[in-house]
Steps between C-alpha positions, in 0.01 A plus 500: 500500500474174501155267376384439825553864633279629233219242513480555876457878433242415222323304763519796788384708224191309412422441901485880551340494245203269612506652844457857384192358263361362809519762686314743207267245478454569862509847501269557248233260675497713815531830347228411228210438726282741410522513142640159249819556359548456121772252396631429857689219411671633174625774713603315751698278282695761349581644888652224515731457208571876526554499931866650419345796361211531699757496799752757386177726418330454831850569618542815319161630584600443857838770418292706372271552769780512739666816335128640450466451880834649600459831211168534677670512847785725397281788312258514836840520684587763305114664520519479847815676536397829247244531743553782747461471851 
C-alpha cells in the first residue's frame, strides 16, 4: 500500500464517518420528539467512529430475522400439512 492509498482510505473513513454522525444526529431529532434525549451528540459521535460495526450489526440483525422469518414459514408448512383433511 502505498502513502497515498492509505491516507485516501483514512479520509473515506473519516467521511463515513461524519455522514453516519449526521445522519444519528438526524435520526435521533425526529425520533426524539416526544421525550429529550440524553447525550445525543456523544452518541452520535461514537455512531460515527464505530459505522463499521454498527453496519455489520444492523446487517446481522437483518440475517437473523430472515432465517426467523423462513423457520416460521417452514414449521406452519409443516403444521399445515399434519393436519388432516
Amino acid at each position: 500500500m502505498t502513502t497515498m492509498s492509505t491516507t485516501m482510505m483514512v479520509v473515506l473513513y473519516l467521511a463515513c464517518g461524519l455522514v453516519c454522525t449526521t445522519l444519528a444526529v438526524d435520526a435521533a431529532d425526529h425520533f426524539s420528539q416526544r421525550r429529550p434525549v440524553p447525550h445525543r451528540t456523544t452518541y452520535a459521535v461514537v455512531f460515527g467512529l464505530l459505522w463499521p460495526v454498527v453496519l455489520i450489526g444492523l446487517v446481522q440483525l437483518g440475517v437473523i430475522v430472515a432465517v426467523a422469518r423462513q423457520i416460521s414459514r417452514s414449521r406452519l408448512r409443516t403444521a399445515r400439512t399434519l393436519i388432516p383433511s
